[in-house]
N, C-alpha and C positions, 0 to 999 in steps of 0.2 A: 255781547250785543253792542256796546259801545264802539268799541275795535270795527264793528263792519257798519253798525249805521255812520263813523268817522268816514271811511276808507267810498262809502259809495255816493256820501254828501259831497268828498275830495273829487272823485271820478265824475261827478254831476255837475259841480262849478265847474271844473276846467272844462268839460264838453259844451258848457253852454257861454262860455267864456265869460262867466259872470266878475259885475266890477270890483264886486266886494265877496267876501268868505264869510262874514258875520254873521252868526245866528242870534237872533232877539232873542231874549230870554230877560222877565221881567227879573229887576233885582231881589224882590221876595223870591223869586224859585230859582234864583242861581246856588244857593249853598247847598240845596238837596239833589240840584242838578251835574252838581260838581263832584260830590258825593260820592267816591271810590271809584270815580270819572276816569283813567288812567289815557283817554286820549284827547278831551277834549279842553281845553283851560280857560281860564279867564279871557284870553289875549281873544280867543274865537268867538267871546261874545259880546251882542252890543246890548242897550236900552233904548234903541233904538226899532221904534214899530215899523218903520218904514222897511226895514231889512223882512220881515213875516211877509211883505208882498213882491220880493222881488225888482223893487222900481231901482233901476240905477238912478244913483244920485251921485254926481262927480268931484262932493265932497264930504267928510264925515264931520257932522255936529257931536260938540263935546257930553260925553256922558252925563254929566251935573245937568245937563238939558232937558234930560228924561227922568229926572228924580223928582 
């Protein structure tokens, strides 16, 4: 399941040419989400809420911002 929700989230960003790959995912549910994860890592996610709507923004604010 992970393998294809990766592969069609992949095929979605580049069809929509989006700015950024980042998926929000708060820091409480990244270790469960990471969790025998075998495609998706750390580096894919932000704490950043602004990525859950899609809004490009032409810069990324540092993690520690959303803690």
């Amino acid at each position: 399941m992970d393998e294809l929700a990766y592969n069609l989230r992949q095929v979605y960003l580049t069809t929509i040419n989006a700015p950024s790959s980042k998926l929000y995912i708060p820091p409480d549910a990244r270790r469960d989400f990471l969790e025998d994860n075998e495609f998706f890592t750390e580096a894919d996610l932000t704490s950043n809420p602004m990525a859950s709507f899609g809004v490009p923004i032409d810069f990324e604010l540092p993690e520690e911002f959303f803690k």
